[in-house]
Backbone as JSON Lines, residues from 0, in Angstrom:
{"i":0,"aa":"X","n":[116.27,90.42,105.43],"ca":[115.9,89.65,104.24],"c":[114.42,89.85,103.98]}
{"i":1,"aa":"X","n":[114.66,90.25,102.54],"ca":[112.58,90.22,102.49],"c":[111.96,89.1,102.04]}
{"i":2,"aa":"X","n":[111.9,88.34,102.21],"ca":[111.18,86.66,102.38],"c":[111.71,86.34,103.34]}
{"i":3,"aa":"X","n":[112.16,86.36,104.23],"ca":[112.48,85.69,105.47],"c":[111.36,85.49,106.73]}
{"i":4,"aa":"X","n":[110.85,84.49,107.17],"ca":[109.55,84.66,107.57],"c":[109.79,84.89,108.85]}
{"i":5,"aa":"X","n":[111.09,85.05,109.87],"ca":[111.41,85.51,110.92],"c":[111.86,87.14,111.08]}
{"i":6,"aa":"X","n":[112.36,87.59,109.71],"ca":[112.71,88.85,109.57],"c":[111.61,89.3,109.63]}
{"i":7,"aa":"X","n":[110.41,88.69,108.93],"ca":[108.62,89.11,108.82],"c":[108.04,89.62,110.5]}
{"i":8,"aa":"X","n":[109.0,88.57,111.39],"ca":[108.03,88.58,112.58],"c":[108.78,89.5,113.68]}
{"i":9,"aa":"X","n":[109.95,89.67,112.91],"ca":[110.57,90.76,114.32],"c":[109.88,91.71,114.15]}
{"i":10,"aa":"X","n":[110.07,92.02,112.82],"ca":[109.37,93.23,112.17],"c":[108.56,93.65,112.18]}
{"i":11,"aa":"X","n":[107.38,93.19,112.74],"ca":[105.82,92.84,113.26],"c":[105.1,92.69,111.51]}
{"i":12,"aa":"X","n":[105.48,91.85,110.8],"ca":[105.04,92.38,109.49],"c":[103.98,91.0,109.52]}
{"i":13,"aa":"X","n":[104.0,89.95,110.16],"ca":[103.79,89.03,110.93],"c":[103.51,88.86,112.18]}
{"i":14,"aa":"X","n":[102.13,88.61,112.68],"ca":[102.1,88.82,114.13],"c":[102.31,87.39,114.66]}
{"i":15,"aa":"X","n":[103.03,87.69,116.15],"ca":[103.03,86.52,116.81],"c":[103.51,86.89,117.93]}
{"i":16,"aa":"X","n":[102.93,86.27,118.96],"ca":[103.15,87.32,120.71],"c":[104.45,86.77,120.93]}
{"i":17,"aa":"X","n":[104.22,87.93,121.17],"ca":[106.21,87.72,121.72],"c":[106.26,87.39,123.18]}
{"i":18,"aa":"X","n":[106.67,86.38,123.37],"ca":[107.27,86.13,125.6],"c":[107.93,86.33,125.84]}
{"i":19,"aa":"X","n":[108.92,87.72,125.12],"ca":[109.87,88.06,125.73],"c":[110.89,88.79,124.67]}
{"i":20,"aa":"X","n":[111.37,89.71,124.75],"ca":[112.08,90.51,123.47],"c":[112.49,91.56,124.54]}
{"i":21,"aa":"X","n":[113.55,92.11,123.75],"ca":[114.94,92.95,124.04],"c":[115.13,93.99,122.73]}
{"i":22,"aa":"X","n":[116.65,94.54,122.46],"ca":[117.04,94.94,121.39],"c":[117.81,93.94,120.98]}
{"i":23,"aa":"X","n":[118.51,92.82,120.84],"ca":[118.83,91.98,120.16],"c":[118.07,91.08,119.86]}
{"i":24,"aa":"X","n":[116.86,90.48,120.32],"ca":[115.75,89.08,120.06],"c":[114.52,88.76,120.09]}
{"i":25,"aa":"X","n":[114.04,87.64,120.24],"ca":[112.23,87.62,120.69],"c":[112.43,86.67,120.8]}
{"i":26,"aa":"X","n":[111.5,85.97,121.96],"ca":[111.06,84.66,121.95],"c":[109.5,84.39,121.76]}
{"i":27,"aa":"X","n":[109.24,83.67,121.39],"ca":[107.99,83.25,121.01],"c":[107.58,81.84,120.97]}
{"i":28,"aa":"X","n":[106.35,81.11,120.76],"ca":[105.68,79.68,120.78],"c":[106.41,79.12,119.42]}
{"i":29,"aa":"X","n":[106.89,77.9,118.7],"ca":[107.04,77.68,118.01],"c":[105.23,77.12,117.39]}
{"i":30,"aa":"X","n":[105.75,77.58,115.95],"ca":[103.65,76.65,116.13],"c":[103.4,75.66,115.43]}
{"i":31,"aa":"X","n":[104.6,74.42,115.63],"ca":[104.73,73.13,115.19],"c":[105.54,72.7,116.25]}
{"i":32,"aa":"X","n":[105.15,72.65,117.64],"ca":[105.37,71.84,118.84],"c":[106.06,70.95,118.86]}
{"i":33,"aa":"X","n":[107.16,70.08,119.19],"ca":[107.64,69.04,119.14],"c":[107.63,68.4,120.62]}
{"i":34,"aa":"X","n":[107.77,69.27,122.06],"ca":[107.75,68.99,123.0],"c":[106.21,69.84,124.13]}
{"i":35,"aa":"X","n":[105.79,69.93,125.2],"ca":[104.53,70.4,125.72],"c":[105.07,71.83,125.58]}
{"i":36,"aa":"X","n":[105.97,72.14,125.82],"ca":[106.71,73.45,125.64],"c":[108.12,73.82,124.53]}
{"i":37,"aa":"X","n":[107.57,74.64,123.32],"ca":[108.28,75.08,122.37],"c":[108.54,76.41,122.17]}
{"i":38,"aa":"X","n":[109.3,76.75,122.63],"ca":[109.89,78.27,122.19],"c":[110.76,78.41,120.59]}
{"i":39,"aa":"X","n":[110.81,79.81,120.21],"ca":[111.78,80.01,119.26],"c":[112.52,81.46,119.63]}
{"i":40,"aa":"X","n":[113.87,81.07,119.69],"ca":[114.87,82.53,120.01],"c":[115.24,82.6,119.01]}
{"i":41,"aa":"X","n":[114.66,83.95,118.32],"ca":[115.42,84.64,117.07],"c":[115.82,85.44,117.2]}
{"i":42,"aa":"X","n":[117.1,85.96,117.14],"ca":[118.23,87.15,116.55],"c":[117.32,88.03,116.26]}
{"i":43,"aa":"X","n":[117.47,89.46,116.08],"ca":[116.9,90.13,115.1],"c":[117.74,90.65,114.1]}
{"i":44,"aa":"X","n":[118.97,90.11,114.41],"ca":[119.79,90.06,113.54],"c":[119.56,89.48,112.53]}
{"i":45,"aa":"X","n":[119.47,89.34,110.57],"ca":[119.5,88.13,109.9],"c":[120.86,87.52,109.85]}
{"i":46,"aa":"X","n":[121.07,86.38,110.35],"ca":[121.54,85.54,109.0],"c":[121.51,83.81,109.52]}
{"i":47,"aa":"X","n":[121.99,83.4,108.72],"ca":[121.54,81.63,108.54],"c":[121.96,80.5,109.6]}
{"i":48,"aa":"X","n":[123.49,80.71,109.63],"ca":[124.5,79.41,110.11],"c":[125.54,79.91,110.79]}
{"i":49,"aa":"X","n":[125.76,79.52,111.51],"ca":[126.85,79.65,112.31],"c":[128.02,79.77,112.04]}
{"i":50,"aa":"X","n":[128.5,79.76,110.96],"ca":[129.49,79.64,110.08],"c":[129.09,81.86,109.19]}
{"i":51,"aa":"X","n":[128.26,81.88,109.52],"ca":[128.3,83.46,109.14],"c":[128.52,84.41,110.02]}
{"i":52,"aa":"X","n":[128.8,84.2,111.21],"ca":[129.17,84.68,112.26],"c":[130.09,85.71,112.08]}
{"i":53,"aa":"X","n":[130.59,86.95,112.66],"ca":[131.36,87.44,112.51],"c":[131.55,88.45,114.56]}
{"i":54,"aa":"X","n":[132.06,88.81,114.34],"ca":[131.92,89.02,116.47],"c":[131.15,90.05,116.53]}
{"i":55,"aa":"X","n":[130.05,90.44,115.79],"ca":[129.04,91.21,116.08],"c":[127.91,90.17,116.42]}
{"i":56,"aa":"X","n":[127.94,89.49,115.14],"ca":[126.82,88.17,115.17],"c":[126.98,87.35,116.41]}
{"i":57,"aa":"X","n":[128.39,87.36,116.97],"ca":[128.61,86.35,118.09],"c":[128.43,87.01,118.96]}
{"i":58,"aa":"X","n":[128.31,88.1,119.71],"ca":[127.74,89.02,120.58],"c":[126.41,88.82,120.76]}
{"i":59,"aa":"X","n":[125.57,88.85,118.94],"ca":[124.29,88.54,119.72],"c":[123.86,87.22,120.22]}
{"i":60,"aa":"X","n":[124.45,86.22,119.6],"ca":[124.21,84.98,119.79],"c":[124.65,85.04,121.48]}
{"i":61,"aa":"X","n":[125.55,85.25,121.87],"ca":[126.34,85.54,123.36],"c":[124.99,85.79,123.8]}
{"i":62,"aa":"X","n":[124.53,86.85,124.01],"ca":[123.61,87.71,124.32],"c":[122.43,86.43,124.38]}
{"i":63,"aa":"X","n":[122.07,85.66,123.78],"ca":[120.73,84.97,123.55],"c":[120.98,84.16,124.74]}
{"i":64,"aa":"X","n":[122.74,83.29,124.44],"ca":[122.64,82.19,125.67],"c":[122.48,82.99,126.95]}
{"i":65,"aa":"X","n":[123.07,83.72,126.97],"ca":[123.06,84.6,128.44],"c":[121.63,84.97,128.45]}
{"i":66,"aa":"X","n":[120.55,85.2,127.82],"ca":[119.52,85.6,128.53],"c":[118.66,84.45,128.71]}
{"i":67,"aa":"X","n":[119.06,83.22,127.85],"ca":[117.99,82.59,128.34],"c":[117.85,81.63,129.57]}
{"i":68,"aa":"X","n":[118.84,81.84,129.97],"ca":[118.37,80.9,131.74],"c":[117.35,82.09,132.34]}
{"i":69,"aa":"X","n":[118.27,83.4,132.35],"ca":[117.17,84.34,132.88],"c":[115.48,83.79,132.82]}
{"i":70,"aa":"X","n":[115.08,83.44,131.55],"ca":[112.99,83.52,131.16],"c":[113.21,81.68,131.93]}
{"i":71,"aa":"X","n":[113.78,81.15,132.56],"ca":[113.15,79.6,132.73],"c":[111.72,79.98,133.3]}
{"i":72,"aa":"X","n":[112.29,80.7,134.59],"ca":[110.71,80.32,135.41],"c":[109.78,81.65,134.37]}
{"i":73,"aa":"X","n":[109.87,81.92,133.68],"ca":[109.02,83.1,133.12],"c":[108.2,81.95,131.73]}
{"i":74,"aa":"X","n":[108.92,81.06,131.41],"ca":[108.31,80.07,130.08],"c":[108.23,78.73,130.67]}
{"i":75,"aa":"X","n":[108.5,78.23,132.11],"ca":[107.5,77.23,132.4],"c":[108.88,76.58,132.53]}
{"i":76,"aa":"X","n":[110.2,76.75,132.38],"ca":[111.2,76.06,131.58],"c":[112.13,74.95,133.0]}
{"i":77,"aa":"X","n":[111.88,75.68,134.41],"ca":[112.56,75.75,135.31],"c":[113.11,74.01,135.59]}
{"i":78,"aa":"X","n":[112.36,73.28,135.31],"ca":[112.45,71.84,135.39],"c":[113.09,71.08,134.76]}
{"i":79,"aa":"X","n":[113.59,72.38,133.34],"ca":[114.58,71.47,132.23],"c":[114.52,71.8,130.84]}
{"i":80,"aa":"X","n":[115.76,72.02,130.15],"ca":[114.89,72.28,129.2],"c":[116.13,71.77,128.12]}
{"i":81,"aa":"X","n":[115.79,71.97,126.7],"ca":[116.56,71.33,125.61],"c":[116.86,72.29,124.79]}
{"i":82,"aa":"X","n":[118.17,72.78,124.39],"ca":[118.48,73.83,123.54],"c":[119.01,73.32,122.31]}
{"i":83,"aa":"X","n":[118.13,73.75,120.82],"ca":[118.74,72.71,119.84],"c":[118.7,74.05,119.06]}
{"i":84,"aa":"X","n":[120.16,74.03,118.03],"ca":[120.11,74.88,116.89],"c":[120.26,74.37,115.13]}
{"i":85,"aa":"X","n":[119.34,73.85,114.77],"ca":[119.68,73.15,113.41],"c":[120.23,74.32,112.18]}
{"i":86,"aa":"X","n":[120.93,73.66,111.68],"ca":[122.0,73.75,110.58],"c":[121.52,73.62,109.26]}
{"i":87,"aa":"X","n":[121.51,74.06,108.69],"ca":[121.1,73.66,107.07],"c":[120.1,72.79,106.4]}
{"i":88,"aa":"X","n":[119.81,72.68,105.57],"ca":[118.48,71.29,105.72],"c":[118.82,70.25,106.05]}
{"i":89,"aa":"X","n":[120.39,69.47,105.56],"ca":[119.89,68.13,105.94],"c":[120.03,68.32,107.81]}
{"i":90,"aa":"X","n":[120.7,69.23,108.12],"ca":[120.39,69.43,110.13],"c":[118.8,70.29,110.57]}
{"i":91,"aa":"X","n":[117.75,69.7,109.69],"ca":[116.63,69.88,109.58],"c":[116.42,71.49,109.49]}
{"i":92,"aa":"X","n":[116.88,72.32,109.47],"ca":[116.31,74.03,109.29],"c":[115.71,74.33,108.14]}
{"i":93,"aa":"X","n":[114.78,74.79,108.86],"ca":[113.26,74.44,107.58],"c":[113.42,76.7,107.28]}
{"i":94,"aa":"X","n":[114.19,77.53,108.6],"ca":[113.97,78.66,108.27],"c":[115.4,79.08,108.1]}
{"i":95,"aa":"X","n":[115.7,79.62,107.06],"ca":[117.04,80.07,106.59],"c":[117.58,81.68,107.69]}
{"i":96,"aa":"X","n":[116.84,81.26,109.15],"ca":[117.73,82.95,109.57],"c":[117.59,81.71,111.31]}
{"i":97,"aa":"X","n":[119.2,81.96,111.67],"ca":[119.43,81.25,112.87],"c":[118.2,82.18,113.99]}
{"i":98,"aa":"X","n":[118.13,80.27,114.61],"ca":[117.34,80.29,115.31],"c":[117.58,79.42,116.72]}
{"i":99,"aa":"X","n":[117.27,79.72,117.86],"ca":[117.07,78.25,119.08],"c":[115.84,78.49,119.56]}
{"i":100,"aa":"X","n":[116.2,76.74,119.63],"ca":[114.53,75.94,120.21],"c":[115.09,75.6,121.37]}
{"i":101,"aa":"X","n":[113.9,76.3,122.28],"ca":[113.29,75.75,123.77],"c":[112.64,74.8,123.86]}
{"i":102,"aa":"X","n":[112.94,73.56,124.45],"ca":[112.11,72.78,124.47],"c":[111.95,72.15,126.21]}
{"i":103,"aa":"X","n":[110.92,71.79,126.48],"ca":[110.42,71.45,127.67],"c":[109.09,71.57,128.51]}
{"i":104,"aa":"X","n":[109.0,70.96,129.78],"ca":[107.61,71.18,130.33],"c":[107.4,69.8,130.4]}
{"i":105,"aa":"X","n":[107.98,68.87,129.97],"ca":[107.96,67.16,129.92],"c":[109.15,66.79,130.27]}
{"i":106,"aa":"X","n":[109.16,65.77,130.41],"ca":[110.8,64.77,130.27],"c":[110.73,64.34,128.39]}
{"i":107,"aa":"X","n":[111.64,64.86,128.3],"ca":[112.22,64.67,126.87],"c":[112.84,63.28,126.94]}
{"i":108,"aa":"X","n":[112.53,62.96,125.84],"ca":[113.35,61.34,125.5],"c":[114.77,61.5,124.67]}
{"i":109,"aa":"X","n":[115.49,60.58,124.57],"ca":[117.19,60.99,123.76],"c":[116.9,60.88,122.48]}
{"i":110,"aa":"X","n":[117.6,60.98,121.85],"ca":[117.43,61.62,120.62],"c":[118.58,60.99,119.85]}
């Protein structure tokens, strides 16, 4: 997508250090923090919702959960961490290309 501001950053069209990337993803700092530790796992795949899925898209998504226990002790994560994927705006997704948030490095409160 060309406005997509994650398609921007796989792409390096957008810089932002990557902590970790493959051929399917990147992880990176989110840079509106919600917890002491914020990651963002993006696809480099585009697309939006989970509902666009098709078993290529679910391969990579496969692919994301499976790698990310791998980076705990590599992102600080080892103590715990919170995996959230929002949905559409009103399930707060402010970026139209699926994404998961790492969250941790604290004790998280419920939600």
């Amino acid at each position: 997508m060309e406005n997509c501001i994650f398609c921007k950053i796989v792409a390096g069209e957008i810089p932002s250090p990557r902590l970790y990337e493959d051929d399917k993803m990147i992880v990176i700092r989110d840079i509106e923090p919600k917890a002491k530790l914020h990651y963002l796992c993006i696809p480099k795949t585009h697309f939006a919702l989970l509902t666009e899925m098709d078993e290529a898209r679910a391969e990579i998504v496969k692919h994301c959960f499976q790698t990310i226990p791998t980076l705990q002790e590599t992102l600080g994560l080892q103590d715990g961490y919170r995996v959230i994927i929002n949905q559409g705006e009103n399930g707060g997704q402010t970026v139209p290309h699926l994404h998961i948030h790492l969250l941790g490095g604290e004790k998280l409160g419920d939600f």
